[in-house]
C-alpha positions as CSV (number, residue, x, y, z in Angstrom):
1,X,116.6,40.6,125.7
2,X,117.5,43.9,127.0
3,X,115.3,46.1,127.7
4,X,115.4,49.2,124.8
5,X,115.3,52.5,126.0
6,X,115.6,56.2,124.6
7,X,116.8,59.3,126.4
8,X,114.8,62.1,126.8
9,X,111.9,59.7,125.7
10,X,109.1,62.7,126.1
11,X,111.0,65.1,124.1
12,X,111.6,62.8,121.6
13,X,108.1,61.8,121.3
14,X,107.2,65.6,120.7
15,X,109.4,65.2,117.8
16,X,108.3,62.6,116.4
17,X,104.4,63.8,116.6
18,X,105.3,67.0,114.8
19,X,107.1,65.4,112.3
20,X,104.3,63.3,111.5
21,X,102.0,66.3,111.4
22,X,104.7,67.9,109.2
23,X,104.3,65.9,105.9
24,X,100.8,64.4,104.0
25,X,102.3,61.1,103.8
26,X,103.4,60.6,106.9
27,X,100.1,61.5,108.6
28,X,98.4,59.3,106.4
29,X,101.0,56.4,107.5
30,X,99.7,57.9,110.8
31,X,96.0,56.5,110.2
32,X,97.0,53.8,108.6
33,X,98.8,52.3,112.2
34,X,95.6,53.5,113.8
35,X,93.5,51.3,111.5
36,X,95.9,48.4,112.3
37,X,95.9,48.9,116.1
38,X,92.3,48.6,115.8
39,X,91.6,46.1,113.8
40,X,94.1,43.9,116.4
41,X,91.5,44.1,118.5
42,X,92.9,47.4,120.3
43,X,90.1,49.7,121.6
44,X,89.8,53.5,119.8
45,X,91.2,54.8,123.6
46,X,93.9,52.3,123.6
47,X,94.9,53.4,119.9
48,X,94.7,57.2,120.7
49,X,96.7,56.7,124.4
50,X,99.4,54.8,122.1
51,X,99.6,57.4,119.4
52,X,99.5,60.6,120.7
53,X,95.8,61.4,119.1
54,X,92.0,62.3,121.2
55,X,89.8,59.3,120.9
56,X,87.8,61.1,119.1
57,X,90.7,61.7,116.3
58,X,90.7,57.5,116.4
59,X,86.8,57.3,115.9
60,X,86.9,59.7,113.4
61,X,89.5,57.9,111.5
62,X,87.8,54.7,112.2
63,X,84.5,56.2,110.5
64,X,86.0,57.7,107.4
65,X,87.9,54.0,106.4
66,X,84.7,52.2,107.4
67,X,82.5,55.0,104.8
68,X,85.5,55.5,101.8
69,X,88.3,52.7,102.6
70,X,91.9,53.9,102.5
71,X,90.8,56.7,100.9
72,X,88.9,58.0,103.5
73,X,92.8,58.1,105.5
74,X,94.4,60.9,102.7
75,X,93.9,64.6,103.9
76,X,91.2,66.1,101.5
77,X,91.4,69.9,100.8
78,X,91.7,72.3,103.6
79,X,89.2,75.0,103.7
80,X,91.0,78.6,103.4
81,X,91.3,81.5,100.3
82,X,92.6,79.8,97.0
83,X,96.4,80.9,96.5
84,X,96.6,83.9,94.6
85,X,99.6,82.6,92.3
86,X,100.0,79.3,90.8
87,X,103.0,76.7,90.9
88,X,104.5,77.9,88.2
89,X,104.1,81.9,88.8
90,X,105.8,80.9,92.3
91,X,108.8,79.1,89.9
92,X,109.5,82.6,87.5
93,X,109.5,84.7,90.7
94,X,112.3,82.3,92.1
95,X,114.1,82.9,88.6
96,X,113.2,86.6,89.0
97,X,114.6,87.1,92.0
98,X,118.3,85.9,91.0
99,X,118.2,89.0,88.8
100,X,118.0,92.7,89.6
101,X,114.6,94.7,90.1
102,X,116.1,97.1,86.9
103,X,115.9,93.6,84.8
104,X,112.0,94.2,84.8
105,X,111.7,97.9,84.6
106,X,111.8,98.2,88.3
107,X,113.4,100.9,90.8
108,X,116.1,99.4,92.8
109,X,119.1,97.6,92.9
110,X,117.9,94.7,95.4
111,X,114.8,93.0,96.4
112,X,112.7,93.9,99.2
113,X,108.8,93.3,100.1
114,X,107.6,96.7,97.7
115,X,109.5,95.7,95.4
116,X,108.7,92.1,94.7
117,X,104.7,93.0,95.1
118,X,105.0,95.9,92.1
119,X,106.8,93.0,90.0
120,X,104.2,91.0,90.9
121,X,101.6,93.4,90.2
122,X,103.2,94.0,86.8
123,X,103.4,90.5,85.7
124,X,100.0,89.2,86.6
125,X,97.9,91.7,88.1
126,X,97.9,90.0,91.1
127,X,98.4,92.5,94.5
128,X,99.9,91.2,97.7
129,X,101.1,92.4,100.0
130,X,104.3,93.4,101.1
131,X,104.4,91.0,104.5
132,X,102.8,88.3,102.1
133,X,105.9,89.3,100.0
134,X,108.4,88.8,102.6
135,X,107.2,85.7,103.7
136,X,107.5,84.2,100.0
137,X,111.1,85.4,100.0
138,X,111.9,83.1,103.0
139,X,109.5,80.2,101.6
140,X,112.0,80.1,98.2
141,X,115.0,80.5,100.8
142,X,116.3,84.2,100.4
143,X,117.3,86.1,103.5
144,X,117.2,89.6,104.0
145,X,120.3,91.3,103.0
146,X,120.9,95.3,104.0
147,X,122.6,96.8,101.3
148,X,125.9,98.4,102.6
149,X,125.6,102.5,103.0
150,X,128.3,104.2,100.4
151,X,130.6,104.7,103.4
152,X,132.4,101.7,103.3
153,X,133.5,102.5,99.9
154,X,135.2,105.8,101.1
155,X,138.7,106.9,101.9
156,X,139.5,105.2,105.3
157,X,141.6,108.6,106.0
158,X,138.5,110.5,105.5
159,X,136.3,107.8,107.4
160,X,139.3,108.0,110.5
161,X,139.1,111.5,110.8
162,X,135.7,111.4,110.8
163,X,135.5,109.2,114.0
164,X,134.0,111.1,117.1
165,X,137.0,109.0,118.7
166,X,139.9,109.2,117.8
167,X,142.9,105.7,117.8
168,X,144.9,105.9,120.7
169,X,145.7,102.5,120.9
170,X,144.2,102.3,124.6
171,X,141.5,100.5,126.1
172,X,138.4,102.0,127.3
173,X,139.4,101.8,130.7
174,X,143.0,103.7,130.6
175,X,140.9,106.3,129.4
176,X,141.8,109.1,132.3
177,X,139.7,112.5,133.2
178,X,141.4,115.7,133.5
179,X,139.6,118.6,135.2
180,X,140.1,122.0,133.7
């Protein structure tokens, strides 16, 4: 049989560790080949070389199973603050957001970071702040959006007069310099 092979192996393998990292389940899957390797008779450094982990990782994995069984392979808690708003306080600021700050009382026309922590403030008493706001609107997939300065509404005769240069049809370089 021929030999498999895939390009740009080392890249590829990169991938495939942080995509593994990425989601719960697939880093408990993760453990679970570790396990297996090992109890094939593998050694912990064999298992660790093979998967891309410290031997240690292995060991520790090794230890948890051996204490709690598969159970011992799900990620517990991570230590860190307690979130300040809830599922479902995260859900009706997604709905909020499709409406206008004015819909809740608020100053504005669009959505920015002060904005979005006064709503928040108003709703459940809850202050963040306004980075931690702009980071939630990427999280629920909203982009930043300038709102357009009343000039592009004008008169485009008043907005060409205007110009500090005026249309002459020429390219910047036929531009010539007179002397006076």
């Amino acid at each position: 049989m021929k030999k498999l092979t895939i390009p740009d192996a080392e890249t590829v393998i990169l991938a495939l560790q942080e995509e593994i990292r990425r989601s719960p389940e697939s880093r408990y899957d993760h453990r679970l080949h570790g396990i297996l390797l090992i109890a094939r008779g593998m050694s912990g450094g064999q298992v660790a070389q093979l998967l891309g982990d410290a031997p240690r990782t292995v060991a520790y994995w090794v230890r948890r199973f051996e204490e709690e069984g598969l159970a011992g392979l799900v990620d517990g808690e991570r230590p860190g603050r307690p979130r300040r708003l809830n599922q479902e306080q995260v859900r009706q600021i997604d709905v909020a957001l499709r409406k206008t700050p004015r819909d809740f009382g608020l100053v504005g026309n669009v959505w920015d970071g002060k904005t979005l922590a006064a709503f928040i403030y108003q709703q459940w008493d809850v202050t963040l702040g306004i980075r931690q706001c702009q980071r939630m609107f990427r999280q629920l997939g909203f982009r930043l959006r300038k709102p357009r300065p009343q000039t592009a509404r004008a008169d485009p005769e008043e907005q060409t007069r205007f110009k500090k240069t005026p249309e002459t049809g020429r390219g910047s370089g036929d531009r010539s310099v007179v002397n006076q």
